[in-house]
C-alpha positions in Angstrom: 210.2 -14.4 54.4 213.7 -12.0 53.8 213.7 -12.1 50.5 211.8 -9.0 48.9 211.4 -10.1 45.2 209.6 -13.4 47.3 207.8 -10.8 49.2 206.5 -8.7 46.0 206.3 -11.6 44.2 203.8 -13.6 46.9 201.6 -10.2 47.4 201.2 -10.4 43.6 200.2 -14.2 43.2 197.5 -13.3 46.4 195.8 -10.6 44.5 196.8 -10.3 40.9 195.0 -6.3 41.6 198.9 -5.2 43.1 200.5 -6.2 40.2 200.7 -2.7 38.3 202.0 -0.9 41.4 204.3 -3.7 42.4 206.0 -3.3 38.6 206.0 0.8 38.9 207.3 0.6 42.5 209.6 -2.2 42.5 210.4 -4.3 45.7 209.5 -3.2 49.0 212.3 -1.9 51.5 214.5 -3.5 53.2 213.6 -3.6 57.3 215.9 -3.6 60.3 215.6 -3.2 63.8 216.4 0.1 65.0 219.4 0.7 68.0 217.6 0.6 71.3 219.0 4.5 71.6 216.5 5.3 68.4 213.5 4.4 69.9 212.5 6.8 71.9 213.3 9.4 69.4 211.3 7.6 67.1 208.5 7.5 69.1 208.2 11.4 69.9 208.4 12.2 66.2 205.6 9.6 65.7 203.4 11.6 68.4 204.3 14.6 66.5 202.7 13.5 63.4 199.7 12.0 64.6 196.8 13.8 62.5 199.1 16.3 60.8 200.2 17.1 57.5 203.5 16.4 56.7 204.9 19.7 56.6 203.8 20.9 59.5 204.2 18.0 61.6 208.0 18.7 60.1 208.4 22.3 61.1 206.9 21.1 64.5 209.5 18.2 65.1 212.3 20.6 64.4 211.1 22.8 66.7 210.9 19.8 69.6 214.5 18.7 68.9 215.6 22.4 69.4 214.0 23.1 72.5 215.4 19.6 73.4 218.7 21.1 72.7 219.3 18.8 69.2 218.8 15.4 71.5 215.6 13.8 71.7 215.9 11.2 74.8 214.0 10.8 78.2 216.5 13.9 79.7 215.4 16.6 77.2 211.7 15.8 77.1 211.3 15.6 81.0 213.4 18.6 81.1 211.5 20.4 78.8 208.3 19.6 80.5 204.8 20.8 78.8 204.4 23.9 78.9 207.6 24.4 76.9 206.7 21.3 74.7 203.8 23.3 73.8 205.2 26.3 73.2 207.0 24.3 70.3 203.8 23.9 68.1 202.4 21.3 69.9 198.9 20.4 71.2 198.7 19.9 74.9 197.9 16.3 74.7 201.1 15.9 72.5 202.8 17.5 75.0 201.6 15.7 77.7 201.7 12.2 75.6 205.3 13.2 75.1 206.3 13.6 79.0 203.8 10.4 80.0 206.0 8.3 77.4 208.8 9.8 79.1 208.1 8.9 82.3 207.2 5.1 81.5 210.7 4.8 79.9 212.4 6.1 82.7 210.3 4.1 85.6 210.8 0.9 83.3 206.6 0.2 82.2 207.9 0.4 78.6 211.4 -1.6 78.0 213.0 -0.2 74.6 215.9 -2.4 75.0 213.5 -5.6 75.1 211.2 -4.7 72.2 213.8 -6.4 70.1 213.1 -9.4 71.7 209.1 -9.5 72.1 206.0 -10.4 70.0 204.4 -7.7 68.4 201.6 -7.6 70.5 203.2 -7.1 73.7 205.1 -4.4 72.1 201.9 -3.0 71.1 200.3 -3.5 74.7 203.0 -1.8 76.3 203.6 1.4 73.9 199.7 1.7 73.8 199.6 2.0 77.5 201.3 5.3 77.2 198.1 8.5 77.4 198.3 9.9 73.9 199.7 7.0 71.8 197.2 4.9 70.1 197.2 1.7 67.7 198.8 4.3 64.5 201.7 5.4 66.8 202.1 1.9 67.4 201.9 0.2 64.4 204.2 2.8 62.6 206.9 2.3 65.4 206.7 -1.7 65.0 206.8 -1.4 60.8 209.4 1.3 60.7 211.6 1.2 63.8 211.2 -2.2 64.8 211.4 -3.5 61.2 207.7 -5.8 61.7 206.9 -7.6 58.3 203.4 -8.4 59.6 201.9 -4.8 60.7 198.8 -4.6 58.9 197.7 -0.8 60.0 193.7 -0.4 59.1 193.3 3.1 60.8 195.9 4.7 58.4 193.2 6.4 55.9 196.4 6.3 53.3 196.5 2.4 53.7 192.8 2.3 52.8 192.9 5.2 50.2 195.4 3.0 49.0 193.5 -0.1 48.9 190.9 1.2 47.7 192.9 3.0 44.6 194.7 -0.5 43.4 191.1 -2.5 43.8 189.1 0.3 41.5 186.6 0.7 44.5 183.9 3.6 44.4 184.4 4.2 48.6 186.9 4.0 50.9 187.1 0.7 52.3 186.2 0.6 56.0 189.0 -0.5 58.6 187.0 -3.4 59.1 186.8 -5.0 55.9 190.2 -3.9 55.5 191.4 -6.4 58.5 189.9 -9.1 57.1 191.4 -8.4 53.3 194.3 -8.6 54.9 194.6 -12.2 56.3 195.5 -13.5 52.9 198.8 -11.3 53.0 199.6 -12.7 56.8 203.5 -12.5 57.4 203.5 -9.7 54.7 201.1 -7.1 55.7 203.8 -4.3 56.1 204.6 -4.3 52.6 201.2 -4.8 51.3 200.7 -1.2 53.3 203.9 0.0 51.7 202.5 -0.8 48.3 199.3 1.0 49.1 200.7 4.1 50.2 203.0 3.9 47.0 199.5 3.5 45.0 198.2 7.0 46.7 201.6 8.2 45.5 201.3 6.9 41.9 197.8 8.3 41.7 198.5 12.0 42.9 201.4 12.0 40.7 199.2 11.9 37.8 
């Protein structure tokens, strides 16, 4: 389904509970594939951000594209290696996730120019297969620089703070009654996790 006002309009006929923060967030963003020369990029920022707060994991990044010398690609991080990578801010398991990523690019384990091409879950098998990078990394790279309608990420706590939030629930739901809240939304379950982490924006903004 292309057509976001179908998109927002189905979520809201599934569970009449996203019908507030559809109206105050309007339709979901448009996706697109990202260039093959992206990806990588992508990825390390991703592996930056893992478990951080968003202004640190910022001040971190820019300090990995500077030691990188402005260009994020296999080159720069391989040149860099990890004990510079973690002289940047970053943990040594970032660092080292960072030069094992790296080196399955370069050696061919995981294909960014054929990602375009596969299933989701082959993409997923093959980025997860990378020490360090685990189903969020994953998921995040197939909704945002793959541009995946159906990525329905249950170990973001903002999807399920978000959940909760638009369904009035006293606890956090748990990731697994989260996956199975989500079959009803199949085809759409990136933008059902857009509207949730626009209902944990809504809600703080009060």
């Amino acid at each position: 389904m292309s057509n976001r006002q179908d998109v927002a309009q189905l979520i809201a006929r599934r569970d009449r509970a996203f019908r507030e923060v559809i109206r105050q967030a309007g339709l979901p963003p448009a996706r697109r594939t990202s260039r093959v020369d992206e990806r990588f990029a992508y990825l390390v920022r991703s592996i930056v951000f893992q478990l951080l707060a968003t202004s640190a994991a910022n001040t971190i990044h820019a300090r990995v594209e500077e030691t990188c010398g402005g260009s994020v690609d296999v080159a720069s991080i391989l040149d860099a290696g990890p004990t510079t990578l973690k002289g940047a801010g970053l943990s040594r398991t970032k660092a080292e996730a960072m030069i094992d990523l790296a080196e399955h690019v370069q050696d061919g384990r995981v294909r960014l120019q054929r990602h375009g091409y596969m299933g989701d879950d082959e993409i997923l098998a093959e980025v997860t297969a990378v020490r360090g990078i685990g189903p969020w990394t994953a998921h995040m790279y197939l909704m945002h620089t793959m541009g995946r309608r159906d990525v329905w990420p249950v170990g973001d706590y903002g999807v399920r703070n978000g959940w909760s939030i638009v369904h009035e629930l006293d606890e956090t739901i748990s990731e697994r009654d989260l996956m199975a809240q989500g079959e009803r939304f199949a085809g759409v379950r990136s933008e059902v996790a857009w509207y949730c982490w626009q209902a944990v924006h809504f809600a703080h903004a009060r």
